[in-house]
C-alpha positions in Angstrom: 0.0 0.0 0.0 1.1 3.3 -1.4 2.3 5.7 2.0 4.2 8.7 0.0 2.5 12.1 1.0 2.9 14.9 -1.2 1.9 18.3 -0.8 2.3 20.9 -3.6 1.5 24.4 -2.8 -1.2 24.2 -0.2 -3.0 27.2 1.1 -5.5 27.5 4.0 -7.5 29.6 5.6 -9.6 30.1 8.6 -12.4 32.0 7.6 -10.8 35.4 5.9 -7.7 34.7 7.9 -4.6 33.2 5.3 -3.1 30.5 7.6 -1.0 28.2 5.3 1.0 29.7 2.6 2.4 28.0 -0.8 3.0 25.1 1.5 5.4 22.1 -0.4 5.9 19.3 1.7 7.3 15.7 0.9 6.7 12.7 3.1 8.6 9.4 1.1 7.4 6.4 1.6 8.9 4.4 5.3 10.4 7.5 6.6 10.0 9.6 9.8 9.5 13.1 8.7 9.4 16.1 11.2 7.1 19.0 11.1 9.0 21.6 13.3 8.0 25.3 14.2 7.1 27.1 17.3 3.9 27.4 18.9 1.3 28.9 16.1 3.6 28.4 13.3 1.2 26.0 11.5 1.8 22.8 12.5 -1.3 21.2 13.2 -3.2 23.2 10.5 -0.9 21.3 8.6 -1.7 18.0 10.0 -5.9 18.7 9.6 -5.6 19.9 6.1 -4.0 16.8 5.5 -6.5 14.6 7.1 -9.3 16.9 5.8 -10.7 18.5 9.1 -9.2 21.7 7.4 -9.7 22.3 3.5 -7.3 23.6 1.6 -8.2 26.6 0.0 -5.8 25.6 -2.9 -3.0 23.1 -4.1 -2.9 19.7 -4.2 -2.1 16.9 -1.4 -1.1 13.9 -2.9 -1.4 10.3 -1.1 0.2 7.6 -2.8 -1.4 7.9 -6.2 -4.6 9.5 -4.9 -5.5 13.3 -4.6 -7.2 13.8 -1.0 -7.6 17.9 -0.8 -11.4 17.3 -1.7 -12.0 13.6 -0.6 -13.7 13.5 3.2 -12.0 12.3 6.1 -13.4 9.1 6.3 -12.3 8.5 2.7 -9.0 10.2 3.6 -8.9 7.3 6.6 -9.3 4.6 4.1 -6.8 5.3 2.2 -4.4 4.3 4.8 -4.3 7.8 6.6 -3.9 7.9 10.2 -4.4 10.6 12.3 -3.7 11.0 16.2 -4.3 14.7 17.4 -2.6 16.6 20.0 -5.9 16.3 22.4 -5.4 12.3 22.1 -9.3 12.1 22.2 -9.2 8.7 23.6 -12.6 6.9 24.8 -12.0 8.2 28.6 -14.5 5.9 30.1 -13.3 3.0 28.1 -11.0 0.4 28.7 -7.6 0.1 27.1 -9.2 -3.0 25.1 -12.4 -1.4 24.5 -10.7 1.8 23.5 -8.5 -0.4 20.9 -11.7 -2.5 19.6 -13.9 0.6 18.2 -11.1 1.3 16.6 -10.4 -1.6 14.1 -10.8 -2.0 10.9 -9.3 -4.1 8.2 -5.8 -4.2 6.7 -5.5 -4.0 3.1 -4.5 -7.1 1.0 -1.4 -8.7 1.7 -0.5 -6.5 4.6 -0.1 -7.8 8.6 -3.0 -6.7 10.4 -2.2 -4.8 13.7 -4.0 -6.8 16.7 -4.0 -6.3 19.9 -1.6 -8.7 20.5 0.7 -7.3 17.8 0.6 -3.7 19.5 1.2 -5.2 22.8 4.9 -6.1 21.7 5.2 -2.6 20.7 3.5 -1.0 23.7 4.1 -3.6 26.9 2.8 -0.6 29.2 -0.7 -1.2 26.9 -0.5 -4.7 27.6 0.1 -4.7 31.5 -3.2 -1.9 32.1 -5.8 -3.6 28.7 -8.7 -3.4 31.3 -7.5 -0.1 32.8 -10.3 2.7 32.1 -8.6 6.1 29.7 -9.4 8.4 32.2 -7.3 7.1 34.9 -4.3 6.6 32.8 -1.0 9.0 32.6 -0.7 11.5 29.9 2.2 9.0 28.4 0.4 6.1 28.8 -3.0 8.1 26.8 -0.6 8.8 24.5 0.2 6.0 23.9 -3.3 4.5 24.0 -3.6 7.4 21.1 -1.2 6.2 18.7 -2.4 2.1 19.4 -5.8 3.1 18.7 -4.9 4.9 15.3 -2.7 1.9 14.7 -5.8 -0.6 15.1 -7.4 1.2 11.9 -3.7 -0.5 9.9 -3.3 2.8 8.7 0.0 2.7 6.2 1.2 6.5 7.5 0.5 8.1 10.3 0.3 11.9 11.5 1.4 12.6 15.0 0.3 15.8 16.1 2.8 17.4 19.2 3.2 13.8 20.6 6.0 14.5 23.0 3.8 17.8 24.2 3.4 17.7 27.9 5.5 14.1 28.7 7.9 13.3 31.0 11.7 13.0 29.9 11.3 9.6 30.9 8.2 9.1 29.1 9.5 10.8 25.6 12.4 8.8 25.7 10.2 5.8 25.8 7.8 7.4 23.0 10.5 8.1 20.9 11.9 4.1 21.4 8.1 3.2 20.0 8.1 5.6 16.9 11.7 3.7 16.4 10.0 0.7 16.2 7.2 1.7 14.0 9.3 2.9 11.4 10.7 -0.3 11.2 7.9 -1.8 10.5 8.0 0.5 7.5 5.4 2.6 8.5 5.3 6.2 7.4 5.2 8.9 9.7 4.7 12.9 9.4 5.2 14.3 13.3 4.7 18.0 14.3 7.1 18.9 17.1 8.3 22.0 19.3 10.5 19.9 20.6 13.8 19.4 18.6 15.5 17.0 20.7 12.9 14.4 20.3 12.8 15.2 16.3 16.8 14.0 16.6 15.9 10.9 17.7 13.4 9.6 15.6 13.6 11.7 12.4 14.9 11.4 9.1 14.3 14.4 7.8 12.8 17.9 9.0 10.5 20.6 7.7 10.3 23.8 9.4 7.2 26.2 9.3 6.9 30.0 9.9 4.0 31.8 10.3 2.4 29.8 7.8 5.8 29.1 5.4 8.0 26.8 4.3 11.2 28.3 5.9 13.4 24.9 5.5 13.9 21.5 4.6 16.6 18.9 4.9 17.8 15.7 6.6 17.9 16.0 10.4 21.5 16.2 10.4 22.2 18.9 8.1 20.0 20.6 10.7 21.3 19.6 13.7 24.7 21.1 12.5 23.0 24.4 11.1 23.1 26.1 14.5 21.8 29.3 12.5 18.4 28.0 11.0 17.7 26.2 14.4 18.4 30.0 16.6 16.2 32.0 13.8 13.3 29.5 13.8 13.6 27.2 16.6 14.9 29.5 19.7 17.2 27.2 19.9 
């Protein structure tokens, strides 16, 4: 299943307001791609013009050989789209199992479904807690429920909006071990971070956002050692 996410100068607005600008963005196929900006740059406007809670005013978005600015979310979902916002949105008064069963939904042909089980290996907090209620769960472990969940639809990419937002040190390292994993199960994954030190760990490749703009793109180490780019956009 096709997981390369293309977008070609995407515009968006909020009401009369011009969020996005001209925004070209390249997601290949297996990789860990960072979205980084600070707070209000247009990060997760990015993210839900992607999955189509936002529309694009113009430009195209491009998923695998499909274009999916005018397609609806659920169609979008199909696809192979995942989506886990920065809220988590998890069932609160549902268990961990119960959480993970609304969720499911069938893997396309020739592709390992993601069960329980499966996710368990990836998640063993998940697996110790499956009849544990959302609502009295950590913010790492909901998190984590978050990204499961998503992961029971056997989406082929996935969009992670602020994961590490509000964690623990201990708790992003430990994120950051499980988006490791997932990308070697050759999932592909767009994340929108503050947090550069987290993007270093798990990213391939990094796109920064201004005020709505494409300010930078390149692998994460080109930007690790461009100390100027990181001060300018990053406050670094």
């Amino acid at each position: 299943m096709a997981s390369h996410l293309v977008l070609h100068g995407v515009n968006t607005h909020y009401g009369r307001a011009h969020i996005l600008f001209d925004i070209d963005l390249e997601v290949r196929q297996g990789e860990v791609m960072a979205l980084l900006g600070r707070n209000g740059a247009g990060k997760s406007t990015t993210m839900k013009t992607v999955i189509g809670m936002v529309r694009a005013s113009s430009g195209q978005i491009e998923f695998g050989p499909t274009r999916i600015e005018r397609e609806p979310i659920y169609r979008i979902s199909r696809l192979g789209l995942g989506y886990v916002p920065e809220e988590r949105r998890i069932f609160s008064e549902l268990t961990v199992m119960e959480n993970l069963a609304v969720a499911r939904r069938p893997a396309a042909n020739g592709v390992q479904p993601w069960t329980p089980e499966r996710l368990f290996v990836v998640f063993p907090n998940l697996g110790e807690m499956r009849n544990r209620i959302g609502g009295r769960m950590s913010g790492g472990e909901q998190q984590m429920l978050a990204i499961a969940r998503t992961l029971m639809g056997n989406p082929s990419c996935i969009l992670l909006d602020e994961p590490s937002e509000g964690l623990a040190p201990k708790i992003v390292e430990q994120l950051a071990e499980t988006i490791l994993a997932l990308r070697r199960e050759h999932l592909t994954i767009l994340l929108s971070e503050q947090n550069l030190h987290f993007a270093r760990l798990v990213s391939d490749r990094a796109t920064i956002i201004e005020q709505g703009r494409v300010r930078y793109t390149g692998t994460i180490a080109e930007l690790t050692a461009d100390e100027a780019v990181q001060h300018e956009y990053l406050s670094v």
